[in-house]
C-alpha positions in Angstrom: 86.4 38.0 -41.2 83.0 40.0 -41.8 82.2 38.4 -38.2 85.4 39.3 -36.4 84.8 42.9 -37.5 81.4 43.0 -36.6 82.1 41.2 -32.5 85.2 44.3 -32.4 83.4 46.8 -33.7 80.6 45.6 -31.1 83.3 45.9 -28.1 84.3 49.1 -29.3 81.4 50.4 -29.1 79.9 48.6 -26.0 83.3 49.9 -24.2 81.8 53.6 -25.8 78.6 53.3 -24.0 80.3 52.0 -20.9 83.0 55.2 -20.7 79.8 57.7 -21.8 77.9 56.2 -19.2 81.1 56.1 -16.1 81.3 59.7 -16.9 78.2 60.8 -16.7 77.7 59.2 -13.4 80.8 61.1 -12.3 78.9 64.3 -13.7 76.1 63.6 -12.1 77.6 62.8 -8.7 79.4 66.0 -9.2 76.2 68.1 -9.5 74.6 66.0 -6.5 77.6 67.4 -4.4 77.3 70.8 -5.5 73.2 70.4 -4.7 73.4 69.1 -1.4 75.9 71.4 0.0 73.5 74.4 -1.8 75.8 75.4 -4.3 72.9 75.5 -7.2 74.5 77.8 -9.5 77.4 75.4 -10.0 74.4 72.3 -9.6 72.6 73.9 -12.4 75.3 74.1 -14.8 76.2 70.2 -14.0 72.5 69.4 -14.3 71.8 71.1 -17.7 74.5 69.7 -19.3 73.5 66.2 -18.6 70.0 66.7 -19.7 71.6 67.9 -22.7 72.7 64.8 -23.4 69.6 63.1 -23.4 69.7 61.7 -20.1 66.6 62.1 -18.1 65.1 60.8 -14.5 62.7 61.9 -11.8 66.0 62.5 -9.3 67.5 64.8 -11.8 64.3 66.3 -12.5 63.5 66.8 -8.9 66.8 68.0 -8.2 66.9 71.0 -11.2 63.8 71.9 -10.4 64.6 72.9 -7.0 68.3 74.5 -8.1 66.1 77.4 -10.4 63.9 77.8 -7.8 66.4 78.3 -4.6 68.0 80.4 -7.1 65.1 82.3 -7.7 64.7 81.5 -11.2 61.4 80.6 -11.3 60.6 80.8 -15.3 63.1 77.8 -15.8 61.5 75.9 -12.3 58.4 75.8 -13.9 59.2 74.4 -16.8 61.5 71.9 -14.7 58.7 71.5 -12.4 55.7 70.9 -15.5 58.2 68.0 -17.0 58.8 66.3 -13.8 54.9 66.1 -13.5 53.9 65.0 -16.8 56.4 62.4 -16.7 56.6 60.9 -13.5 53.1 61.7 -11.9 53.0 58.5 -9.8 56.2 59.5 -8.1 56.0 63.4 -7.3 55.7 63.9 -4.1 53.5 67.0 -2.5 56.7 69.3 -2.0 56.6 69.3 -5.7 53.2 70.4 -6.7 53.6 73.1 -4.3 56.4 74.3 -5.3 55.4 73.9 -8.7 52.5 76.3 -7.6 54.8 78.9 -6.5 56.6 79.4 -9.5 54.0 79.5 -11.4 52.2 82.2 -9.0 55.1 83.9 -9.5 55.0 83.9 -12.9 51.4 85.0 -12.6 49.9 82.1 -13.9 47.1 82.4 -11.1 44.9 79.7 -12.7 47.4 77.5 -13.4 48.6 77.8 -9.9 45.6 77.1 -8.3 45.2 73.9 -9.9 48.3 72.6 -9.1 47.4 73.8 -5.6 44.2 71.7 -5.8 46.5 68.4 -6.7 48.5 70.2 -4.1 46.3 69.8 -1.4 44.5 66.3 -2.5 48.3 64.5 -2.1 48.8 65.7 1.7 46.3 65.7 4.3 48.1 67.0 7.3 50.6 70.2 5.2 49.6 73.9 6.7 49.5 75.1 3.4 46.8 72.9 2.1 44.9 73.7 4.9 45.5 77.2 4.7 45.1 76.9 1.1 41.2 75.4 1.1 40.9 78.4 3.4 41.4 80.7 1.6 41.2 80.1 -2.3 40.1 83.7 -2.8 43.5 84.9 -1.8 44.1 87.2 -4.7 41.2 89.5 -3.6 42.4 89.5 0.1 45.9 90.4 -1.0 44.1 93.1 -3.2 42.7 94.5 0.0 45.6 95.3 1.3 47.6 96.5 -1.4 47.8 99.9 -2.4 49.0 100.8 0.9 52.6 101.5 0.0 54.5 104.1 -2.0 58.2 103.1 -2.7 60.9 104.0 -4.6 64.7 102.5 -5.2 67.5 103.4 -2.1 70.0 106.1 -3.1 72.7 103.8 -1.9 71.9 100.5 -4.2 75.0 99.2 -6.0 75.0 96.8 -9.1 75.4 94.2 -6.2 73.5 92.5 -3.7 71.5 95.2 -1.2 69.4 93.9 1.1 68.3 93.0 5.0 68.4 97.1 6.1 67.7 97.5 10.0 67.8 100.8 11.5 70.7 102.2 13.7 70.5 105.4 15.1 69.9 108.5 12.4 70.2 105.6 9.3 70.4 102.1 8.4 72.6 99.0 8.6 72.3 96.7 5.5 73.8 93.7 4.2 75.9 94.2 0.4 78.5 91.9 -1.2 79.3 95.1 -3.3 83.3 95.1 -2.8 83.8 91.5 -3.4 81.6 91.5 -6.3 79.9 88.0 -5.3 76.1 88.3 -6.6 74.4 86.6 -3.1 72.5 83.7 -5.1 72.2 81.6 -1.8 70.6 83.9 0.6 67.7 82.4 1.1 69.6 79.2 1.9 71.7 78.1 4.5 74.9 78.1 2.5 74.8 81.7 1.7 79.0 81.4 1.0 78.6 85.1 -0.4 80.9 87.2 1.3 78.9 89.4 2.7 79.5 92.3 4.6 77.6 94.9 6.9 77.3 98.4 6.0 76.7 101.6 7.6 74.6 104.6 5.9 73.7 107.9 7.2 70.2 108.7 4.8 69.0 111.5 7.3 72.5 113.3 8.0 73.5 116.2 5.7 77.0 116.8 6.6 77.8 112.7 6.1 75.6 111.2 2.9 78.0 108.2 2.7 78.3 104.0 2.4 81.0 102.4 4.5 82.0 99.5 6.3 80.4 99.0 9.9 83.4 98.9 11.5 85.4 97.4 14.7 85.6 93.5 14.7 82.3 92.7 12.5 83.4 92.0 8.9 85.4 89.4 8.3 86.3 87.9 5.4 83.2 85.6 5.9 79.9 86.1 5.4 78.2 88.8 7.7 74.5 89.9 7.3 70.9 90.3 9.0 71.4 92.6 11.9 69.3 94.7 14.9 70.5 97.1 17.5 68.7 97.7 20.6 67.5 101.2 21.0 70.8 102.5 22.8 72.7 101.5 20.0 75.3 99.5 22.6 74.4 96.4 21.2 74.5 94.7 18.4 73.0 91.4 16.9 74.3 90.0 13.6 74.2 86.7 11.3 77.7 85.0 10.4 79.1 82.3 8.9 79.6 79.2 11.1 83.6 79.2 11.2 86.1 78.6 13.6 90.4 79.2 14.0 89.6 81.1 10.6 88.2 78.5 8.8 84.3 77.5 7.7 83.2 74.6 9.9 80.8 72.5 7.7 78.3 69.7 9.0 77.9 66.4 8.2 76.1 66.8 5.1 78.9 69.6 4.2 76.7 72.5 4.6 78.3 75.6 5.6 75.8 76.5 8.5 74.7 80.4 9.9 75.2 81.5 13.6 74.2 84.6 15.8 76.2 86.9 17.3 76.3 89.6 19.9 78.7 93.0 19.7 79.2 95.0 21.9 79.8 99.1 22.0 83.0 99.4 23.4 84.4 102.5 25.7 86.5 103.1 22.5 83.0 103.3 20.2 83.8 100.4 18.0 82.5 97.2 18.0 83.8 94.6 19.8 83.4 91.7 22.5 81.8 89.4 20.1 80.4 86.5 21.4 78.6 83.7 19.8 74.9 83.1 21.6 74.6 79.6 23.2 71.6 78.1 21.5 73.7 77.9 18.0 74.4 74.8 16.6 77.2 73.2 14.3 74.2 71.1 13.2 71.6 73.5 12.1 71.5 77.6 11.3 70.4 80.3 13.4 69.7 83.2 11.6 67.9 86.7 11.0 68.1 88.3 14.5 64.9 90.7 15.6 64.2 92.6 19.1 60.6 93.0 20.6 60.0 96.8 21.8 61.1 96.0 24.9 64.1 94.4 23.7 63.3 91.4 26.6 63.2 88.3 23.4 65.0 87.8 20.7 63.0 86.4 17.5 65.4 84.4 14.8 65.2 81.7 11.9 66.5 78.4 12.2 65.7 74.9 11.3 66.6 73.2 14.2 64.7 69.9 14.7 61.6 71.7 16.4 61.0 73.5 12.9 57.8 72.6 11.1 59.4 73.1 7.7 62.7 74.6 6.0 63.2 77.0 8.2 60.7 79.0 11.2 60.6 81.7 13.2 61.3 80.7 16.9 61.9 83.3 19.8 63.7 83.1 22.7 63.9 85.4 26.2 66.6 87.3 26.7 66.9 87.5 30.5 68.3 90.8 32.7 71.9 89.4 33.2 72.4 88.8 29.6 71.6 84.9 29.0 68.8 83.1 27.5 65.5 81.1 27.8 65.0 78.5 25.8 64.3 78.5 22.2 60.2 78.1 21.5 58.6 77.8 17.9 56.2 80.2 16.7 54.0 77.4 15.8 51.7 76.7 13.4 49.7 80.2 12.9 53.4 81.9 11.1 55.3 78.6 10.3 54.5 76.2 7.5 56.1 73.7 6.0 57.5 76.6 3.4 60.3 78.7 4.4 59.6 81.8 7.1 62.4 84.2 7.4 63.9 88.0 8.0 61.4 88.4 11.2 60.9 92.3 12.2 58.9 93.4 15.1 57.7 97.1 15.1 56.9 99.5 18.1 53.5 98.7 18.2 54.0 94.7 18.3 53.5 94.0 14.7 55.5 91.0 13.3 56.9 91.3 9.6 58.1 88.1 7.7 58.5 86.6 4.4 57.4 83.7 3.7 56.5 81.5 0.4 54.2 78.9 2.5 51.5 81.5 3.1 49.3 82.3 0.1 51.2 85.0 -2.0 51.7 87.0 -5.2 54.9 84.5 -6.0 58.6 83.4 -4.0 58.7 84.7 -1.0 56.4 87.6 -0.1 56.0 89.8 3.1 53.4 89.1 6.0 52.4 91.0 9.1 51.0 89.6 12.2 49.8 91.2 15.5 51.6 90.1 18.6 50.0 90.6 22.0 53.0 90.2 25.4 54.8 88.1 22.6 51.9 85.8 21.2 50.4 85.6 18.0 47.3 87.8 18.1 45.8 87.1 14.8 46.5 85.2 11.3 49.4 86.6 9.5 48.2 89.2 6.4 49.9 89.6 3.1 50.8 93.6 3.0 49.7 93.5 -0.9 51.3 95.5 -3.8 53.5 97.3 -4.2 55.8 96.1 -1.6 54.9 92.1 -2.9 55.3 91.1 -6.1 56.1 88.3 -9.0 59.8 88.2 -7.0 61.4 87.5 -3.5 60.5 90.3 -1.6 62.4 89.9 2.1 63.8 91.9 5.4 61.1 94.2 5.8 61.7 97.2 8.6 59.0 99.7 9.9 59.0 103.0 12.1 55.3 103.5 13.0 56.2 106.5 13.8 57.2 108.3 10.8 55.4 105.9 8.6 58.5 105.0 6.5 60.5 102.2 6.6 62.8 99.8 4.6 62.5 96.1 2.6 64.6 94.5 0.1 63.7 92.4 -3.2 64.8 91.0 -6.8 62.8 92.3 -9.3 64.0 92.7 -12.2 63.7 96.4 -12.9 66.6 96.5 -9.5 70.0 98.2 -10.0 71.3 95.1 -8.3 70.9 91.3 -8.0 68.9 92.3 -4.6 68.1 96.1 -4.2 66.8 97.9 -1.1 63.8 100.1 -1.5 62.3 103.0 0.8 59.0 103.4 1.5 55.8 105.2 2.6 52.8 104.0 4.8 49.7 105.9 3.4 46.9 104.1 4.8 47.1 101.6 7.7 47.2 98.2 7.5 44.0 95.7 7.9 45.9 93.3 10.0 43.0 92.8 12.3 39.2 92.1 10.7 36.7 92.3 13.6 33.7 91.1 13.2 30.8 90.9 16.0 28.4 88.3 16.6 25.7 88.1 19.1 22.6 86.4 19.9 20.2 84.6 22.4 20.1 81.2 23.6 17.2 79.5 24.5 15.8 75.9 25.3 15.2 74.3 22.5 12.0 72.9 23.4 10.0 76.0 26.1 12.2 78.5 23.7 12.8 80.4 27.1 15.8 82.3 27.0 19.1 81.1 29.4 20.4 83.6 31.6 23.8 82.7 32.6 24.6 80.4 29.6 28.8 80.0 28.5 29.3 81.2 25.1 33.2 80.2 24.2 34.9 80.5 20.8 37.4 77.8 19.9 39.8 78.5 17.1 40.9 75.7 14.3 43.8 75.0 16.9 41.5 73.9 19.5 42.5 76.8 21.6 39.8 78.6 23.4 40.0 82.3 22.5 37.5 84.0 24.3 33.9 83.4 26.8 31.1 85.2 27.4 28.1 84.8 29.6 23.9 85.2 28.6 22.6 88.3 30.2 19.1 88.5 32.1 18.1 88.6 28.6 19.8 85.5 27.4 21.6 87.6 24.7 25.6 87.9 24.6 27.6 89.6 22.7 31.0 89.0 21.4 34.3 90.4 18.8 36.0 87.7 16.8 38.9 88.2 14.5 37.4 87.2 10.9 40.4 86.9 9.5 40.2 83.0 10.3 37.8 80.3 11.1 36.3 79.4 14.8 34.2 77.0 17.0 31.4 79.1 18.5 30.1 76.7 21.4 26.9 77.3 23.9 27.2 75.4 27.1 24.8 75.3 30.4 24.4 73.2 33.0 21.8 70.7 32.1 22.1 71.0 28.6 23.7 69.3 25.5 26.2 71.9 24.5 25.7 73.7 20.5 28.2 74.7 18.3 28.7 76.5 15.3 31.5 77.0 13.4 32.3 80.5 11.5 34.8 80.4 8.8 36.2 84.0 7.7 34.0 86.2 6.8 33.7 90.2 5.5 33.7 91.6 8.6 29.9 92.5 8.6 27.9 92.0 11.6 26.5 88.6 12.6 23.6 86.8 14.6 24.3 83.6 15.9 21.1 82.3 18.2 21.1 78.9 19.8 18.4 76.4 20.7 19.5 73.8 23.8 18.4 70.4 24.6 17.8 69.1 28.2 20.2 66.5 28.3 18.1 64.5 30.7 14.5 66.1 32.6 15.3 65.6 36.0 11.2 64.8 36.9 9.4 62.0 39.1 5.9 60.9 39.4 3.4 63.6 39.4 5.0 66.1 38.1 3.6 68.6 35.6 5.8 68.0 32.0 5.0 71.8 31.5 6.0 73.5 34.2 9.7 71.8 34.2 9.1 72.8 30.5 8.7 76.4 31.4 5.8 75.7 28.7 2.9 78.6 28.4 -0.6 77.7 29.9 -2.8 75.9 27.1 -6.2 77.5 27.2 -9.1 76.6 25.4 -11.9 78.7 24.6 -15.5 79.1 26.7 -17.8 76.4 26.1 -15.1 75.0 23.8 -12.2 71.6 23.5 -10.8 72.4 20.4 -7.2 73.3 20.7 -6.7 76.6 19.5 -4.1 77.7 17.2 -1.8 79.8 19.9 -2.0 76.8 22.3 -0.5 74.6 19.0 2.3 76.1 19.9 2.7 74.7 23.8 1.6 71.2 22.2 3.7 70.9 19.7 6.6 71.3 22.7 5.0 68.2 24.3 5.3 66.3 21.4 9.2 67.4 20.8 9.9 66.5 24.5 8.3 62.8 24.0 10.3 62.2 20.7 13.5 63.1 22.4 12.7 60.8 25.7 10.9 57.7 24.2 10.2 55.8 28.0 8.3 59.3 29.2 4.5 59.0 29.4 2.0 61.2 30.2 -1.7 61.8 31.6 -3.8 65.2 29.7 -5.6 66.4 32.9 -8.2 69.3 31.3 -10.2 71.7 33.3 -12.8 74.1 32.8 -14.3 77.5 34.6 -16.8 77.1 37.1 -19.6 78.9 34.7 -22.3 76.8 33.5 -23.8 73.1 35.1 -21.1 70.9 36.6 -22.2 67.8 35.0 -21.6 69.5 31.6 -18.1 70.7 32.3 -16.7 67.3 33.5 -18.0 66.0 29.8 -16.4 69.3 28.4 -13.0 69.0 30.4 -12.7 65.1 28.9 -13.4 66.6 25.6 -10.9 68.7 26.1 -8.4 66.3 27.3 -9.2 63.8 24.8 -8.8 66.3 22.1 -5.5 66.7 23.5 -4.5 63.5 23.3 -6.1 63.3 19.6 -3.8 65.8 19.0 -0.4 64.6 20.0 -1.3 60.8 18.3 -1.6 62.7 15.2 1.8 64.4 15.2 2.9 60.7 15.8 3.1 60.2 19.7 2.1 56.2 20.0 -1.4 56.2 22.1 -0.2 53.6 24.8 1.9 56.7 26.0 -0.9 58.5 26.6 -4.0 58.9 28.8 -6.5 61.5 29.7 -8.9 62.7 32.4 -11.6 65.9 32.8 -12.1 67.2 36.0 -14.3 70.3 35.0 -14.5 72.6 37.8 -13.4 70.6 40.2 -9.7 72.2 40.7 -10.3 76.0 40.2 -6.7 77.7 40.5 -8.6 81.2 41.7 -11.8 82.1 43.9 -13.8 82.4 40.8 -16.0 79.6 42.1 -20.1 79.2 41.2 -21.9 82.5 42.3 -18.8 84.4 42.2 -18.2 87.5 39.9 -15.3 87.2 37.8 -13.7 88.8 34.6 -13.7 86.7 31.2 -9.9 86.9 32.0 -10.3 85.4 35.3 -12.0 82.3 34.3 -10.0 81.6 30.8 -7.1 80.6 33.5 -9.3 78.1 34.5 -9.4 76.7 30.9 -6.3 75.0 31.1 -4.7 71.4 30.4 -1.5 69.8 32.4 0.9 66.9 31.4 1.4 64.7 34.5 4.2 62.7 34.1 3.0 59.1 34.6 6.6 57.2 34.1 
């Protein structure tokens, strides 16, 4: 009996385990639907309730961690984050440790951070971050440099709602609030972003109409409407929406409810109208975040579309006269990461604003500038510094070089809102650009004469060639590099083995770079003096004299380079002396002087079967101060002299 009890008891409870366990795989399924379509609120709720329960795994782990920080709680990522490392360490892959990094940057846990950022960059070889990382691990004092720059304060106009992604439009601003539907905007920074959203109209600088309302005509719908530009005329109008069609969302295959652009026009009645949807959407991907260059000619945007180095980049695309577009390009690898880059801005003067949380910042996403030149990147991307960054998101930066005031949007805490819009004040210009010069001389390596008409040419990390510059009659050159990142600095001539150097970023503070060529071959033949192709100074000996004397050392000591570098070259010392004194004595002298030579260059470790001498004394005078004829001590010391015939 005691056994019957004891085998039901044992089903009852085995059928226990079996129902606990059916639902919480139906729970967890459930959060898993929420998460991939980018609900994370609702995935978070699903997620903590089944940790709760004392079930655990590197999935789930992975997959809260991620929920807090899309949602921008970052406090509860890192502790998500921390357990999902100590516990599965063997099976976290890079994404994690750097977003574990961020979170913890943004908690300001700087030394933490930057040791997770070292395990980081160890597990990935080939990420832009790590690379930009080991490039700059004193990123804290090159944010400080910039910071400071900034004085802000909150927008009159903030609600206890969502405020954000202001652009300007004619005497005020156009900005993005979900504050009469009352939906906090937790996805923004996803491609979801379900929020119903609507664009807003604000006069700040009228006096006669201080008011919020509705941008009106055919924008708002009862979707989601946000990031905007106008061009300059105020005619037209550019604005992110909600991918939808016959009144209904359109989701992709993965059931995530994807972002479009769209263009308004003025109409004749001056509302909004003739919407149209630009071609290069996608019901597969978002495109997002719409900026104009000055001359309103290309049209910058977000997307992740397959050309997109990570979760989403900045692309741009020309906007031709008749109204239709080029094709979409990436910015590359200079502003994109494998992060996120978003809310692009280009100012009057070519200046590109983002945010970004792949580019080394104070925590989440924080705001980078960028000089453009014709459209290009001109120049690493800058971190603007305090105020305007901080522990938060900080996003959809505007600027007016003009005035000097401008717009951006962030949610830190001490906000009225979830997200809250805040003015501000340019007081000192922004170090976008750190010149630095560099000059020097190139010579041969071996005569040490200087090369006139030498190519200097700087290389960045890319392996794009940035700028040239040619040696002067002086062999010097002089050129400005932008310090704010590393470069090749290569010396090429004809005839030479080209040199290069390579400059990481620096202070700024003037540099010296000189360069030393080798021949990459010496185009000589039988005969043949060694020094003369060597551009070498005449060795001279003293009167009455073979010792080799200690500024001739010099010219020797050149020989002996030139034989180490070509090991088949061999030569024969001729020595000769001034026509002063009996000729019988100076042929002994001139062999002593050639054999001391010779002595000479064995020592320094030249192998004496290369070598071979001969005097000729006074035999081949190279001026008319011959016996009998009155010369200076001048004149006859360039009869003192020793040549290197090459002999094969």
């Amino acid at each position: 009996m005691v056994k019957k009890i004891f085998i039901l008891l044992f089903l009852f409870t085995a059928s226990g385990l079996h129902n606990v366990s059916l639902a919480q795989d139906k729970l967890i399924a459930k959060g898993d639907e929420k998460y991939e379509g980018y609900s994370f609120k609702p995935a978070i709720d699903i997620y903590e309730k089944v940790l709760n329960r004392g079930y655990i795994s590197e999935d789930l782990l992975k997959k809260l961690g991620n929920s807090y920080y899309f949602n921008a709680n970052y406090e509860d990522a890192a502790k998500t984050y921390e357990k999902l490392v100590d516990l599965y360490p063997d099976k976290v892959g890079a994404e994690y440790y750097f977003r574990y990094a961020q979170t913890l940057r943004t908690l300001e846990k700087y030394d933490a951070s930057n040791e997770v950022m070292s395990k980081f960059s160890k597990a990935t070889s080939d990420d832009v971050r790590a690379s930009v990382y080991q490039g700059e691990r004193d990123y804290l004092e090159e944010i400080k440099k910039n910071s400071g720059r900034y004085n802000i304060s909150p927008f009159q106009y903030n609600s206890p709602y969502s405020d954000f992604a202001p652009s300007f439009y004619k005497e005020g601003l156009i900005f993005s609030s979900d504050r009469d539907t009352g939906n906090f905007a937790r996805y923004r920074h996803t491609w979801n972003s379900k929020d119903f959203l609507d664009l807003y109209k604000v006069n700040v600088d009228s006096t006669s109409q201080n008011w919020v309302s509705k941008l009106g005509g055919d924008i708002n719908t009862r979707f989601h409407e946000s990031t905007s530009i106008t061009t300059k005329d105020g005619t037209t109008l550019y604005f992110t929406r909600n991918n939808y069609k016959e009144g209904k969302y359109v989701k992709d295959e993965r059931g995530v409810i994807r972002l479009k652009i769209f263009r308004a026009r003025m109409t004749e009645k001056g509302t909004w109208g003739e919407i149209e949807e630009l071609p290069f959407n996608s019901d597969d991907y978002s495109v997002a975040h719409p900026a104009l260059s000055p001359d309103e000619k290309v049209l910058f945007f977000v997307s992740d579309m397959p050309q997109s180095l990570g979760e989403s980049d900045i692309f741009k695309i020309a906007i031709n006269e008749d109204g239709t577009f080029g094709e979409p390009e990436n910015l590359g690898g200079i502003i994109n990461t494998e992060a996120r880059e978003t809310f692009p801005f280009v100012s009057s003067e070519e200046v590109l604003y983002f945010s970004s949380d792949g580019h080394p910042g104070l925590g989440g996403l924080d705001i980078f500038a960028a000089r453009l030149a014709n459209g290009n990147i001109d120049g690493t991307p800058v971190n603007i510094g305090e105020p305007v960054n901080g522990r938060m998101d900080d996003f959809t930066f505007i600027f007016n070089e003009k005035t000097k005031k401008g717009y951006f949007a962030s949610n830190r805490p001490e906000g009225e809102g979830e997200d809250d819009i805040y003015a501000l004040t340019e007081t000192k210009p922004l170090l976008l650009r750190c010149d630095q010069t560099i000059s020097g001389t190139i010579r041969d390596k071996i005569s040490n004469e200087v090369l006139v008409g030498a190519t200097i040419r700087v290389i960045d990390e890319n392996n794009k060639e940035i700028t040239t510059a040619i040696t002067d009659a002086q062999g010097k050159y002089h050129l400005t590099l932008d310090c704010n990142q590393g470069n090749f600095v290569r010396a090429t001539m004809e005839g030479y083995i080209p040199s290069e150097e390579y400059l990481g970023k620096s202070d700024g503070k003037p540099k010296i770079v000189d360069f030393y060529l080798e021949r990459d071959t010496i185009l000589a033949g039988f005969g043949d003096d060694l020094a003369q192709l060597l551009q070498l100074s005449t060795i001279y000996f003293d009167f009455d004299k073979y010792n080799i004397r200690k500024d001739s050392e010099i010219e020797v000591e050149k020989v002996v380079v030139a034989m180490e570098k070509y090991p088949s070259l061999k030569l024969k010392v001729n020595a000769h002396t001034d026509s002063r004194g009996k000729d019988a004595y100076n042929l002994w002298l001139s062999q002593k002087r050639a054999q001391a030579t010779v002595n000479y260059m064995i020592a320094k470790g030249i192998a004496k079967e290369r070598l071979s001498s001969q005097g000729f004394g006074e035999t081949k005078l190279i001026n008319q101060c011959e016996n009998g004829v009155k010369c200076t001590d001048e004149e006859h010391e360039l009869n003192r002299r020793s040549e290197f015939i090459i002999l094969e």
